[in-house]
DSSP file (Angstrom, degrees, kcal/mol; ACC not computed):
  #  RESIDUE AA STRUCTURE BP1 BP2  ACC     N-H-->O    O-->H-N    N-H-->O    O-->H-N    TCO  KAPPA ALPHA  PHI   PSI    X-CA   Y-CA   Z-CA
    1    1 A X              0   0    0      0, 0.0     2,-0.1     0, 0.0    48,-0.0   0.000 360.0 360.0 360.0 148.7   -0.7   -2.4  -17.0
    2    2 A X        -     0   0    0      1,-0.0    48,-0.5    47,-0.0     2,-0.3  -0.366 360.0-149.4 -97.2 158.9   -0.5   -4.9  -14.3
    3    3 A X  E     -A   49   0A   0     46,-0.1    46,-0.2    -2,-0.1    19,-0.1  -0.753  11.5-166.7-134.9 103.7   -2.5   -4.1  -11.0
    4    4 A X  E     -A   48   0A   0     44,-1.3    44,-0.8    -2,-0.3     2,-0.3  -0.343  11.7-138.7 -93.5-176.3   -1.3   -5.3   -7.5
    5    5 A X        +     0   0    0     42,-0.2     2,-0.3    18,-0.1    17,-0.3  -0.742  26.3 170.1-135.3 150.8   -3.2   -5.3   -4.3
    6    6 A X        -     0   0    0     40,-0.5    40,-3.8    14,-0.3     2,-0.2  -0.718  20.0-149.0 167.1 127.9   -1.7   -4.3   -0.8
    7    7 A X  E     -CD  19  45B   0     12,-2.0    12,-1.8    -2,-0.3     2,-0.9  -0.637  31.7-109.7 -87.2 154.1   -2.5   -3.6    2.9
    8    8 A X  E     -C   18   0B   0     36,-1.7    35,-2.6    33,-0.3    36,-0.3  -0.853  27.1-174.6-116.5 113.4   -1.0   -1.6    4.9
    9    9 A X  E     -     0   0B   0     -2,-0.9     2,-0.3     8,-0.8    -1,-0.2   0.936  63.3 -36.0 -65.6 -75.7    1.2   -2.8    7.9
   10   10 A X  E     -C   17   0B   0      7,-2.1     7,-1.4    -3,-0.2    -1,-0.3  -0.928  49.3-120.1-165.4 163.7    2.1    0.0    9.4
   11   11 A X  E     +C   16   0B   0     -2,-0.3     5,-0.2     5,-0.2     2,-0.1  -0.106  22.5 171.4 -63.8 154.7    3.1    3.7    9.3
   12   12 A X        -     0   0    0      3,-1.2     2,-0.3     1,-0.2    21,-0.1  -0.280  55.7 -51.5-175.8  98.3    6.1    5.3   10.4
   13   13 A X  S    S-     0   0    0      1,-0.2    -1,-0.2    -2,-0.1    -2,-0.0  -0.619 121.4 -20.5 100.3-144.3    7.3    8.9    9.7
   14   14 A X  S    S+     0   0    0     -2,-0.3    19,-0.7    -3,-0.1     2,-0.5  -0.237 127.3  84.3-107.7  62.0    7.0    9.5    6.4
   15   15 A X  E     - E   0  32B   0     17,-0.3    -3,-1.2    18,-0.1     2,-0.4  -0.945  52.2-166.7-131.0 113.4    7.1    6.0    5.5
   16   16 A X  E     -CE  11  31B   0     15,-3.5    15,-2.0    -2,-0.5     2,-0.4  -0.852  17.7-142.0-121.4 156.6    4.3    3.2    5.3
   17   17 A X  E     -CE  10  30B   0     -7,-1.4    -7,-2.1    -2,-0.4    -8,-0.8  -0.997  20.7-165.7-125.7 134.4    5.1   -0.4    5.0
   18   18 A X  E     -CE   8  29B   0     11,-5.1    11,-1.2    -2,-0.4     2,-0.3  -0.848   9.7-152.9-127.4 155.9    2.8   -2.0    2.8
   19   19 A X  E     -C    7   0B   0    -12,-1.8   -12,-2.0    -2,-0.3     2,-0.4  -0.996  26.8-118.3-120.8 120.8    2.2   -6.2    2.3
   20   20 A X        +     0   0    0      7,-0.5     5,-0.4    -2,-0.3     3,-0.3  -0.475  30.2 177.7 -61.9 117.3    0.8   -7.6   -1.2
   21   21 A X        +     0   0    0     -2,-0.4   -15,-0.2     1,-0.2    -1,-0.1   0.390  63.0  82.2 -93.3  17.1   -2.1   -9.1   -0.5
   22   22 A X  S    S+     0   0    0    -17,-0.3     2,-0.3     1,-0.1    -1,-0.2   0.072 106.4  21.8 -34.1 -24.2   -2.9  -10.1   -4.4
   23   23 A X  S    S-     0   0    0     -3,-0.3     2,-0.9     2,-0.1    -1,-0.1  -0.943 103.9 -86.1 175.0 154.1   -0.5  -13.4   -4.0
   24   24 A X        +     0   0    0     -2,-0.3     2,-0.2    -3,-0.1    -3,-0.1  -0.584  67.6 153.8 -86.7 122.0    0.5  -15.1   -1.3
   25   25 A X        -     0   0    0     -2,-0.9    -5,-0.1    -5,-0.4    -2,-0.1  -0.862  42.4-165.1-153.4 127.6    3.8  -13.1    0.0
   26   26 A X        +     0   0    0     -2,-0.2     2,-0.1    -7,-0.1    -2,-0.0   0.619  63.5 113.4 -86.1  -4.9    6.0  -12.4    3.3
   27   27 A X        -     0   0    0     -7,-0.1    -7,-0.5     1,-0.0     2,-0.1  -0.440  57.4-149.3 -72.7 125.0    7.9   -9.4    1.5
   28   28 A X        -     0   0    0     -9,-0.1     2,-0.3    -2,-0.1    -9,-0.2  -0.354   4.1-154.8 -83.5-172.2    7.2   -5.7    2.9
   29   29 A X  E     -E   18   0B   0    -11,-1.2   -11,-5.1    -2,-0.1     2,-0.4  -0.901  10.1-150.6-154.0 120.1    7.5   -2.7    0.1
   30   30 A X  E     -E   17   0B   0     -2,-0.3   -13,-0.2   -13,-0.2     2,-0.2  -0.803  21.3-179.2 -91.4 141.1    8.3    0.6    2.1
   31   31 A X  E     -E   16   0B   0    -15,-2.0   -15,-3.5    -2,-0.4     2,-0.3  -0.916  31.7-103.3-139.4 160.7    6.8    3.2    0.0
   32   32 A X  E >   -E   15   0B   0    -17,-0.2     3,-1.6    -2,-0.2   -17,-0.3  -0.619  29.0-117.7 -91.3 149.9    7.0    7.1    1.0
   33   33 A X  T 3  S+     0   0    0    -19,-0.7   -18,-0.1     1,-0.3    -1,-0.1   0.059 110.7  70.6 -67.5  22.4    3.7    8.8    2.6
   34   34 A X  T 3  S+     0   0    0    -20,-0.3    -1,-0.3     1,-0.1     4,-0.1   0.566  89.3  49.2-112.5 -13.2    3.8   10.9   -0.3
   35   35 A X  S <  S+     0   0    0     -3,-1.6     2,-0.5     2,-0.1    18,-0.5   0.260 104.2  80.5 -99.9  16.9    2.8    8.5   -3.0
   36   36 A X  S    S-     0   0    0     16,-0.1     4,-0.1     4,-0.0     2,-0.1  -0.822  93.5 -92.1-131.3 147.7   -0.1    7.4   -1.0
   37   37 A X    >   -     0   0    0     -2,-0.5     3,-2.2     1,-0.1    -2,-0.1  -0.531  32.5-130.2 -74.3 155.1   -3.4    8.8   -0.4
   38   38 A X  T 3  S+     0   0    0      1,-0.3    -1,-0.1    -4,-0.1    -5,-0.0   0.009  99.3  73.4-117.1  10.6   -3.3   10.9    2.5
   39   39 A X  T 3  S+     0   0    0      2,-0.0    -1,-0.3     0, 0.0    -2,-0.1   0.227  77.2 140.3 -86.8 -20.3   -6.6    9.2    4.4
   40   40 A X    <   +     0   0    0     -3,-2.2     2,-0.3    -4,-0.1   -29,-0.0   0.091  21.9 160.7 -49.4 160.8   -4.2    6.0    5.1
   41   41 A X    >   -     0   0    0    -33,-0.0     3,-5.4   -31,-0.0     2,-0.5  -0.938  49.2 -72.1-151.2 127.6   -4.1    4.1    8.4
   42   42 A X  T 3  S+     0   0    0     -2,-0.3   -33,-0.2     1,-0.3   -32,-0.1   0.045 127.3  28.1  23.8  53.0   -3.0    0.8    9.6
   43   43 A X  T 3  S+     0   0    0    -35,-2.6    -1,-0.3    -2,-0.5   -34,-0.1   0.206  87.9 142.3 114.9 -28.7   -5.2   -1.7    8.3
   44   44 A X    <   -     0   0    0     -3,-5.4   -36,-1.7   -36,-0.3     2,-0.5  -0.208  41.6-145.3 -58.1 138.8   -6.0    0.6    5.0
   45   45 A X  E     -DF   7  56B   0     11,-0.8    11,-0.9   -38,-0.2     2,-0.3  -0.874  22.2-179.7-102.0 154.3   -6.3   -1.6    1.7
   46   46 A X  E     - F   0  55B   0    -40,-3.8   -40,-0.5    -2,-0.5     2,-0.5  -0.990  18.8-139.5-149.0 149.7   -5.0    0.1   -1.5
   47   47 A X        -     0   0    0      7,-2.4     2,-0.5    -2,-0.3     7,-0.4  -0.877  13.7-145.4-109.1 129.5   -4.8   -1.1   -5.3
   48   48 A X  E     +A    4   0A   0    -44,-0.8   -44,-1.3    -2,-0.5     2,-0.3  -0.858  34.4 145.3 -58.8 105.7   -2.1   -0.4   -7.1
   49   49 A X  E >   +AB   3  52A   0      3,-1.5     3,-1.8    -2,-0.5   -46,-0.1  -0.968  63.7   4.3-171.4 135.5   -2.6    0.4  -10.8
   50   50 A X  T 3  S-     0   0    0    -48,-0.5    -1,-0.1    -2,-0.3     3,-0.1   0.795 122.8 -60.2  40.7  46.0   -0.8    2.9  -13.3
   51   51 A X  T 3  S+     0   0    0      1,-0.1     2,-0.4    -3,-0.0    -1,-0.2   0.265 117.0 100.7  72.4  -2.9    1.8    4.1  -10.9
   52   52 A X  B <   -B   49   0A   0     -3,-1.8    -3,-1.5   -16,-0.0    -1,-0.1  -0.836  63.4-134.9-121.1 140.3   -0.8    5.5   -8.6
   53   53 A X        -     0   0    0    -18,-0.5     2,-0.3    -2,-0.4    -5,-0.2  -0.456  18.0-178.5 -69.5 161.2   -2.3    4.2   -5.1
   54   54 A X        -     0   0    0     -7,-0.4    -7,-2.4   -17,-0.1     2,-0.6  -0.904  30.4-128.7-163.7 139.6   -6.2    4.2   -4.2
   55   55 A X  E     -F   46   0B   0     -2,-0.3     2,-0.3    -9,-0.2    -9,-0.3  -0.823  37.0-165.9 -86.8 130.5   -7.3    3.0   -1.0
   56   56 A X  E      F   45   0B   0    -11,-0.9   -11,-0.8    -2,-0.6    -2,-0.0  -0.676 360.0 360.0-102.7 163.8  -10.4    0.1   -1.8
   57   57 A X              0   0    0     -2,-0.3   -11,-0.1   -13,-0.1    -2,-0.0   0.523 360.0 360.0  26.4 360.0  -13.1   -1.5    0.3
């Protein structure tokens, strides 16, 4: 299973907009505040891996 990397841009609602930071890319990924652990902020990094988020470092 592949594992991706991603910061988080900014919040909105129930809504984060997240940027891979794992390879160099301008693309956001709206993901719902529901898939996400529930500690996020602004600035939070989180690894992707086996369909689930975890906030790192």
């Amino acid at each position: 299973m592949n594992t991706f990397e991603y910061i988080v841009v900014s919040i909105d609602g129930d809504y984060a907009n997240l940027k891979r930071t794992d390879i160099d890319s301008a693309e956001i990924k709206l993901v719902a505040r529901a898939l996400l652990p529930a500690e996020i902020t602004e600035g939070s990094r989180l690894k992707y891996e086996w369909m689930q988020y975890e906030i790192i470092g």
